[in-house]
C-alpha angles and dihedrals in degrees: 000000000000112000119220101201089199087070090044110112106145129044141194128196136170139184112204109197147177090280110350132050116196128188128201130205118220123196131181106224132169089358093301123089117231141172112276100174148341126214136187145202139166110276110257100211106106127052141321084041113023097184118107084196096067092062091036082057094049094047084052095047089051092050084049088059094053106043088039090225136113115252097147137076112188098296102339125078116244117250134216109007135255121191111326094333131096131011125267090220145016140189144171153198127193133192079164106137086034099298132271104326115193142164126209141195142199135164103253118024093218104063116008098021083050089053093047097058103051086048086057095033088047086059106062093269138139106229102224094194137322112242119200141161089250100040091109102250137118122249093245086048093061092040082055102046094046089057091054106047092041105191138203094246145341136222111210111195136153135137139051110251115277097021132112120327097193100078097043093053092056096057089059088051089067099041083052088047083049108051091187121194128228118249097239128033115035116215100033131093128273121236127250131181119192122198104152133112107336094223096067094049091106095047092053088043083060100048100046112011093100099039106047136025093270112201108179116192137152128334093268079206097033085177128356094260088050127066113191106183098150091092093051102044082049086059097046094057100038093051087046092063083043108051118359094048094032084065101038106095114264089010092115102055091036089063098045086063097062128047092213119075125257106259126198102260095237085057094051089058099043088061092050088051091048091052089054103054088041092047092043101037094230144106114264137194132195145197135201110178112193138179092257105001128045105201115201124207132202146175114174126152086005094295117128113221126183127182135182119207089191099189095045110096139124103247115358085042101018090114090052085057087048085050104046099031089041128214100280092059089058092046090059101074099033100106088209150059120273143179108243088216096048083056094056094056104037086057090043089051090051087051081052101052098023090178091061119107133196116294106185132037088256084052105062094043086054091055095047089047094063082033085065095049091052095052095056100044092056090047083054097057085033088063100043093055095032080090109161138188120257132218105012103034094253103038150068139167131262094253090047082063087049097045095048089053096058110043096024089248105202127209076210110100098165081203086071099044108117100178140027115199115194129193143157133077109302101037090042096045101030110136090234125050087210090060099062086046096050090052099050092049085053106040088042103025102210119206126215119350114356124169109211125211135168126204108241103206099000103250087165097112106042085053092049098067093043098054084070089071105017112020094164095055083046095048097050099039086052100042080046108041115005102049118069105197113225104182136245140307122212115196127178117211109231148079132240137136127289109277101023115124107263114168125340112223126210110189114202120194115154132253088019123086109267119259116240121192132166099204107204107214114272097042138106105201118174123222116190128251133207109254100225099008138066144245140195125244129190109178117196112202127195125255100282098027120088137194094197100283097086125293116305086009113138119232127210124181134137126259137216129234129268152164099235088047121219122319125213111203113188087159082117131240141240089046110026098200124191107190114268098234111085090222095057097036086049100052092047089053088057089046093048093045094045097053090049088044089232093165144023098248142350116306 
């Protein structure tokens, strides 16, 4: 079927996840297309039912009550539409069955197994584990560990073209001593892509052409200085329509209804959030907070990132972020005393009873405390893999790899971040859009000038896949209705001591006097935006103190509008320090909250 996005009038998107399925109604109006309504239901996939499309038709019947329209007939949607019934388009995502779960390999992790796992990752997949030849484990320890994961699919590379076939060769021989089996589906095939040394591709093709599903496809490292990982990301997702949702229950009739194929859903929003920083010209992070996994999101230079921290979330893998981030982290940004025990169990009963949300006041500043932790934390693991190469935009010397190995270089320069995108549960339904801005400035610590968002209802995803046949009805659906904008952050780089002079800030919006403040170092102040409209900043810091155009340089620039208003951070940067005595920190967590307006009253 070939789509002609100019007839297109009427669209229909779902999301089926691991327990939710939501659906979205897109309608072109007034020659824009915008958000009409959203609907819900629980995910099909596992038993009594076994069948994704039955909460898929429940999300949509509850789409076709709101919007008071047809779109179904018995169990098919409608398409295209006629009148006012059916849809002219649908598409669809799906992390239902716990998402597209793979395991790589390279010879050295530092260079091809690195490769390996932003192509996956790139993809919308959870990276399982990374096998290499110097990973430090024994040939009968990754056999083993291969037979007990048991992924959905594995990508074998190693090697530049033209190199060594010896050792290539000796990574298929244990996935051949292994035999692993698929997580879904017993009895079929499990899938392999090789893109690995070229040279070896016969050999591979020996070794594991009649006992998996091979797919070989372009060397994923051609030559040491150039990374091609285009090939191998096109694999994973087509393999993943072919064999991983063909054998996940309901999969099969649920493909026959779009003529677009069913995305993962992290890949879908990586995509969304790859539109945005080519149609806007900018850098641009997101965020994605679960319950078990925290995805991060990145475009700099041009180059697209994704990570998975798969076992940093706020309920399934709230006690993991207690663990890695450790109490007194925690304690840090709790503006109140509290017992270290009764911590503990507040965050193990959360782990218990993962669907529970805060009940009290304490409560909820409890929970955004461990929700800043695992931000950063997964910005922390996003940075040291968000490698890029340097140079041409897809190379970089042999002393630049070895370089990187060495001192963790990041693509990632928070100075030249233009955008941070925040979804998830506790930043998208926080009570306070602040919040969720406060959380994401200290979790991420933007510098300079930063402009802050949160997804409402996380349409992401939906708009992800669309954007592959209609980006124009997916930008502007996502720049109208999905995007709340929060506002800016301005953050000067430096360090000094409370109460000296830092940056003097002059706020521009016309038709209204201008705002003039003098922010002393050590302060967040709030100055308000207008909520559609702009403003114009210039920000003059102190000698010692830059915004990102040289120390004591001014900065002008325009803003855009948003509810939390613009945020002036002189807390300091590389390191951010709160004072080591629990009085004091105390005291300037109250200040700090007090002058944004983050609750409703003193913790």
């Amino acid at each position: 079927m070939e789509i002609r996005p100019e007839n297109i009038q009427s669209i229909l998107a779902t999301d089926c996840g691991s327990t939710t399925t939501k659906a979205i109604l897109i309608e072109k109006r007034e020659g824009e297309y915008r958000l009409v309504v959203r609907g819900e239901a629980p995910t099909t996939v596992e038993a009594p039912f076994e069948d994704v499309t039955r909460g898929v038709l429940n999300a949509v019947r509850e789409i076709e009550e709101l919007a008071g329209r047809r779109i179904l007939d018995g169990d098919r949607i409608l398409t295209p539409q006629r009148g006012d019934q059916g849809v002219d388009l649908y598409v669809s995502t799906s992390s239902a069955g716990g998402g597209l779960q793979m395991m790589v390999s390279g010879l050295v992790m530092q260079m091809t197994g690195e490769s390996a796992q932003r192509a996956a990752l790139g993809a919308g997949a959870i990276v399982m584990d990374v096998i290499a030849l110097n990973d430090g484990r024994r040939a009968f320890e990754k056999i083993r560990l291969l037979r007990q994961l048991r992924p959905d699919m594995i990508l074998l590379s190693g090697g530049t073209d033209g190199g060594d076939v010896k050792r290539v060769a000796e990574m298929a021989e244990i996935l051949v001593a292994a035999d692993p089996r698929a997580r879904l589906g017993a009895g079929y095939e499990l899938p392999v892509i090789y893109a690995g040394n070229r040279d070896a591709a016969q050999i591979v093709t020996d070794c594991l052409g009649g006992r998996t599903a091979l797919t070989v496809v372009p060397n994923l490292r051609p030559t040491l200085e150039r990374e091609n990982l285009g090939p191998a990301r096109d694999a994973i997702h087509d393999l993943f329509m072919e064999h991983v949702m063909a054998h996940a229950p309901g999969y099969k009739k649920l493909m026959t209804w779009s003529p677009v194929p069913i995305m993962p859903t992290p890949g879908a929003v990586g995509l969304i959030i790859e539109k945005v920083a080519k149609n806007d010209g900018i850098a641009v992070v997101g965020v994605d907070i679960g319950g078990a996994t925290t995805d991060v999101f990145s475009v700099f230079q041009g180059v697209f990132n994704r990570t998975v921290s798969a076992n940093l979330g706020m309920s399934y893998s709230v006690s993991n972020v207690m663990a890695e981030a450790g109490i007194e982290s925690i304690l840090r940004w709790v503006p109140f005393a509290v017992d270290e025990i009764a911590l503990r169990n507040r965050i193990k009963n959360k782990m218990i009873r993962p669907t529970t949300i805060p009940q009290t006041l304490e409560d909820l500043v409890i929970e955004q405390a461990i929700a800043r932790e695992a931000l950063r934390l997964a910005f922390e693991q996003h940075k040291s893999l968000a490698v890029g190469l340097k140079g041409i935009q897809s190379e970089r010397t042999i002393s630049d790899i070895m370089q990187q190995s060495q001192t963790g270089s990041s693509l990632v320069n928070l100075l030249d971040l233009g955008l941070l995108i925040g979804s998830g549960g506790v930043l998208s339904h926080a009570p306070r859009r602040i919040q969720a801005a406060l959380m994401m400035i200290d979790a991420f610590l933007p510098e300079g000038v930063t402009e802050l968002a949160v997804d409402s209802i996380f349409m992401a995803p939906q708009l992800g896949v669309l954007s592959t046949v209609h980006e124009q009805a997916a930008t502007q659906v996502f720049d109208r209705d999905c995007l709340i904008r929060l506002g800016s952050v301005l953050a000067p780089i430096g360090s000094g001591k409370p109460e000296q002079p830092c940056v003097t800030v002059e706020l521009r919006v016309d038709g209204q006097s201008p705002i003039n403040r003098r922010v002393p170092f050590g302060e967040l102040v709030r100055l308000p935006l207008p909520a559609g409209g702009t403003a114009c900043l210039t920000a003059i810091p102190e000698r010692g103190f830059d915004l990102g155009l040289g120390r004591g340089r001014p900065l002008e620039t325009g803003l855009r509008g948003g509810i939390a208003g613009l945020i002036v951070d002189t807390r300091g940067r590389r390191p951010f320090l709160l004072p080591p005595d629990p009085g004091s920190r105390i005291q300037r967590l109250r200040a700090w909250n007090r002058a944004l307006g983050v609750y409703p009253r003193e913790v």
